[in-house]
LOTOR-406870 format. One record per residue (C-alpha): z, y, x. Coordinates in steps of 0.001 Angstrom, whole numbers, padded with zeros to 6 digits, always signed. Layout:
BEGIN
ZYX;...
//
This chain:
BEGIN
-003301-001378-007826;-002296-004958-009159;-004787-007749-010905;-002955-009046-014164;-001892-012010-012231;+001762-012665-012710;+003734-013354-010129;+007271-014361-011230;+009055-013495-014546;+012007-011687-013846;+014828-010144-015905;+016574-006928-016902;+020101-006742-015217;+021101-003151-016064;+019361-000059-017249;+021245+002887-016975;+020229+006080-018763;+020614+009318-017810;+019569+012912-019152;+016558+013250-016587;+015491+009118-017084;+016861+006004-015899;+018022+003691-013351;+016734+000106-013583;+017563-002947-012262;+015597-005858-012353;+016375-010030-010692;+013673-011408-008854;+013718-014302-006478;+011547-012042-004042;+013160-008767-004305;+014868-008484-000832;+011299-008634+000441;+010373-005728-001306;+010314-002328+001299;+011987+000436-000201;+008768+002859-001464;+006942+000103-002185;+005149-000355-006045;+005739-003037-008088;+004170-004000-011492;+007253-004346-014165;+005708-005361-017343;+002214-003541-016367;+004680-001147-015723;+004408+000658-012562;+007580+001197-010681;+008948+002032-007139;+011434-000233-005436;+014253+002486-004690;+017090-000217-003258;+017246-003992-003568;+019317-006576-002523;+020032-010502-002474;+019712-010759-006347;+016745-008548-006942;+015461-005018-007130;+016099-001123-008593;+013561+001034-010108;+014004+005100-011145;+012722+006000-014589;+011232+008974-015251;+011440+010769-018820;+007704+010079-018700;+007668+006996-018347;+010975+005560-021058;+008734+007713-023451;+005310+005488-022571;+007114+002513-022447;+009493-000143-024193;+012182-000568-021626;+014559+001667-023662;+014393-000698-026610;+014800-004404-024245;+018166-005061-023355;+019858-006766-020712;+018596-009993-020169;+014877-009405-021497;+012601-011146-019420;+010048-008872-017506;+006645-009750-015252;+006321-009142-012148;+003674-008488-009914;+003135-006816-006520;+000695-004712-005279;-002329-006142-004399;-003192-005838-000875;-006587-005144+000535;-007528-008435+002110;-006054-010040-001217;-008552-012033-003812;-009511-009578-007210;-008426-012378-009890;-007868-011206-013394;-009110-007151-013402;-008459-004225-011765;-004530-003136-013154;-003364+000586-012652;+000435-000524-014204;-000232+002531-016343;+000691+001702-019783;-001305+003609-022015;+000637+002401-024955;+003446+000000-026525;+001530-002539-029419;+003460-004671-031272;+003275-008962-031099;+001699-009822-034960;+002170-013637-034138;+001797-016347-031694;+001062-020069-032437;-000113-023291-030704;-003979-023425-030748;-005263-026456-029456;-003604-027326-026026;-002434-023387-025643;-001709-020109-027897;-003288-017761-029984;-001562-014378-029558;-002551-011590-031903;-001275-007782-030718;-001323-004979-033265;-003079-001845-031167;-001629+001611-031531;-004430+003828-033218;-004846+006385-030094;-005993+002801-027873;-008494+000892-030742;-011443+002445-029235;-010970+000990-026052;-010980-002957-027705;-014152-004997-027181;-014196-008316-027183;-014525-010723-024536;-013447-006819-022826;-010264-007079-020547;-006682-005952-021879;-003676-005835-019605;-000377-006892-021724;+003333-006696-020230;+001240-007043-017120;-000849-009699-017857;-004133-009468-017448;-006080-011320-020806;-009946-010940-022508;-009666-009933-026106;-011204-013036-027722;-011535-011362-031295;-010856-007635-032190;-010809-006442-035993;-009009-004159-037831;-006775-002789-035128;-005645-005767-034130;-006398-008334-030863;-006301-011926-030935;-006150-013430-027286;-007006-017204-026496;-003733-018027-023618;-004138-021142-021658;-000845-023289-021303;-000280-022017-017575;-000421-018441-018590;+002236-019137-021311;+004180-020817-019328;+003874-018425-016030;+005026-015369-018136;+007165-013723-020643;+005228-014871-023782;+007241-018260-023887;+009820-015845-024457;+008499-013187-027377;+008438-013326-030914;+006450-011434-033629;+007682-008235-033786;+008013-007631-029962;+006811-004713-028655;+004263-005016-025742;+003350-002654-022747;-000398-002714-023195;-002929-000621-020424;-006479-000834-021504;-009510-001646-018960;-010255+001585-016400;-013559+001299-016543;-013769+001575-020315;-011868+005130-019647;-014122+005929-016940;-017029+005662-019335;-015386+007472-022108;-014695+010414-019618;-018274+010067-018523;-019657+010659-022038;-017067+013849-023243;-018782+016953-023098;-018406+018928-019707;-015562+021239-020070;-016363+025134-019423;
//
C-alpha cells in the first residue's frame, strides 16, 4: 500500500523486453536500501525490487502489467516516481494507493495558474465513472483531488512543491499517464452490482 506521496523522481535506465514481459531497471538515490521482495511504487506502478545495486534498482514485468501500463512506450531516460511502501507506524498523507493502474490517460495541457499549475488529464472511457470532484485520483503515482471534472476530462489544481517534487516538470501534452482511481469509489461500485448467482 503507498499514499500518493512522492518520494524521489527517478529514471528509466534499461527496459528489456522479452516474450513472457520485461526486465526493468530503474536509478534511484535509495535503491541499495531496497530488500530484494520488497514493493515499490514506479509511476503508481506497483513493482517488486528483484536485484539492485549502487546506482538503483530492477523490476520484472509481467505481460499483464506492459499491457496496463505505459512503460513500453517511455524510453530510456523518462523520468519515473517513486515511492515506497508505506509502513504501518507511517503517517496516511495523500490517500490510500494500491499502485494498481487501472488505466493510461493522456496529459491535455499544463500551464502556470497563479503561483502553481493547472493540469488537465483526458480519462479513458472504462475509468469516467469513477471522477468526482474534489474526489481523489492517483496519477504516475501521485496522489491529486480532481478540482473540476467534465466531459471526460480532469483538471487538477498542483501546488509548486508537487510540480517540482515529481515528474510533471518533466511532461508535455500528449504524455501518457498511469492513472489508478480512488478504492473506495470501487468498493462502492462493487457494493451496488447486483449479487452474482
Amino acid at each position: 500500500m503507498f499514499t500518493g506521496l512522492v518520494e524521489e523522481v527517478g529514471a528509466i535506465r534499461a527496459l528489456d523486453l522479452t516474450p513472457g514481459g520485461a526486465h526493468l531497471l530503474v536509478a534511484a538515490s535509495f535503491g541499495s536500501d531496497l530488500g530484494i521482495g520488497e514493493s515499490i511504487a514506479v509511476s503508481g506502478c506497483c513493482l517488486t525490487a528483484v536485484e539492485r545495486d549502487g546506482v538503483g534498482f530492477a523490476a520484472d514485468l509481467s505481460l499483464e502489467t506492459l499491457r496496463r501500463t505505459a512503460f513500453g512506450a517511455w524510453g530510456v531516460g523518462a523520468p519515473v516516481n517513486l515511492e515506497r511502501a508505506l509502513r504501518a507506524h507511517d503517517r496516511l498523507g495523500g490517500h490510500i494507493v494500491q499502485g494498481h493502474v487501472d488505466g493510461v490517460g493522456e496529459l491535455v495541457s499544463i500551464a502556470p495558474d497563479g503561483d502553481g499549475y493547472r493540469l488537465q488529464v483526458a480519462v479513458p472511457k472504462g475509468l469516467r465513472r469513477y471522477v468526482a470532484p474534489q474526489g481523489a485520483l492517483t496519477l504516475n503515482g501521485i496522489s491529486l483531488t480532481v478540482a473540476h471534472y467534465a466531459e471526460g476530462v480532469a483538471a487538477f489544481a498542483i501546488i509548486p512543491h508537487t510540480f517540482r517534487s515529481t515528474d510533471l516538470a518533466a511532461r508535455s501534452p500528449g504524455d501518457s499517464v498511469h492513472i489508478e482511481v480512488d478504492v473506495v469509489a470501487r468498493y462502492l461500485e462493487s457494493l451496488h452490482r447486483p449479487e452474482e448467482a
